[in-house]
N, C-alpha and C positions, 0 to 999 in steps of 0.2 A: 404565468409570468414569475420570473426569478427576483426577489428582492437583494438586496445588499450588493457585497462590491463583487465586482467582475474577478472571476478565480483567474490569477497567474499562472502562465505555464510552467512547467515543472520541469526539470531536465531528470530525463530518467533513464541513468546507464543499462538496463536490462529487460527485457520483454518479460512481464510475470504472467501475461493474460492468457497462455496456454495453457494455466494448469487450474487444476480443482481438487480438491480434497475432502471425504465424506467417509463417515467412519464404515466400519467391517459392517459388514452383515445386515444393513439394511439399505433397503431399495430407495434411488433415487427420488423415485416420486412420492415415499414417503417422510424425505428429509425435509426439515425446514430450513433454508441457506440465508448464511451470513454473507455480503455481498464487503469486499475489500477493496477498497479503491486503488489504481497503481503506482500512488504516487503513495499511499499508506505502505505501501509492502515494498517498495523504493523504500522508504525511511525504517523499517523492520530490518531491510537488507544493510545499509549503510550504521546501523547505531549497531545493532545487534549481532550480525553478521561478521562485518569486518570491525568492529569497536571502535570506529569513531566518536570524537563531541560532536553532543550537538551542534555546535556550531560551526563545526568542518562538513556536517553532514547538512547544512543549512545553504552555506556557499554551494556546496559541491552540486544540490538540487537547485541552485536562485532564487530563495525563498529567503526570508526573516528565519531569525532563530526560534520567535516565537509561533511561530506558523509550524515552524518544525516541531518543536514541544506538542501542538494540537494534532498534529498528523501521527505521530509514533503514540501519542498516548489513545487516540479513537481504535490506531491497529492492533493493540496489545487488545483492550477493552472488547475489540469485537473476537479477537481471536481464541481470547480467555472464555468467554459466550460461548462461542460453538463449539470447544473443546467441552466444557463442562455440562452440555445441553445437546450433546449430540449433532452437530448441524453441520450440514457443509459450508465449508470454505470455497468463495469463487473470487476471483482477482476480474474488475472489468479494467478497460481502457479510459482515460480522463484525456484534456486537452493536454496534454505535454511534451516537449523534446527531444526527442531520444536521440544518445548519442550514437555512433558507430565502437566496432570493438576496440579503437583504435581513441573512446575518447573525445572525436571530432565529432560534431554537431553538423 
């Protein structure tokens, strides 16, 4: 059983969940993976990427700003992790909205 408040959908312009990322030269099932949520790598894409504020990048997903701040700062923190520790990167799927390429919902 899940405690605390029920997670908001997220609107999230881009599919990240086809990819994965794991360094040279060692074998899958020897990695230990860092697991990125898609709505963490939605705000990686939207702050980092295209240079948004966070608060452009806050509306643009339907979230608080402050929800956004905890979302980009968990993506850096996990992605700093696996860079420095060897691990793979995997993006899963969360409850959220995706737009078309066009923007519309």
């Amino acid at each position: 059983m899940q405690s605390g408040r029920r997670k908001i959908r997220r609107n999230i312009a881009k599919d990240h969940t086809q990819v994965c990322f794991k360094p040279c030269g060692i074998r899958n099932a020897q990695l230990e993976k860092m697991i990125i949520d898609e709505d963490e790598m939605e705000a990686l894409r939207l702050s980092d990427f295209e240079g948004l504020y966070q608060q452009e990048c806050a509306d643009k997903m339907g979230i608080s700003r402050t929800t956004f701040s905890r979302l980009i700062e968990n993506a850096r923190r996990k992605i700093s992790d696996a860079l420095l520790h060897n691990k793979a990167i995997s993006i899963t799927k969360q409850n959220v909205l995706k737009e078309d390429q066009d923007g519309i919902k």
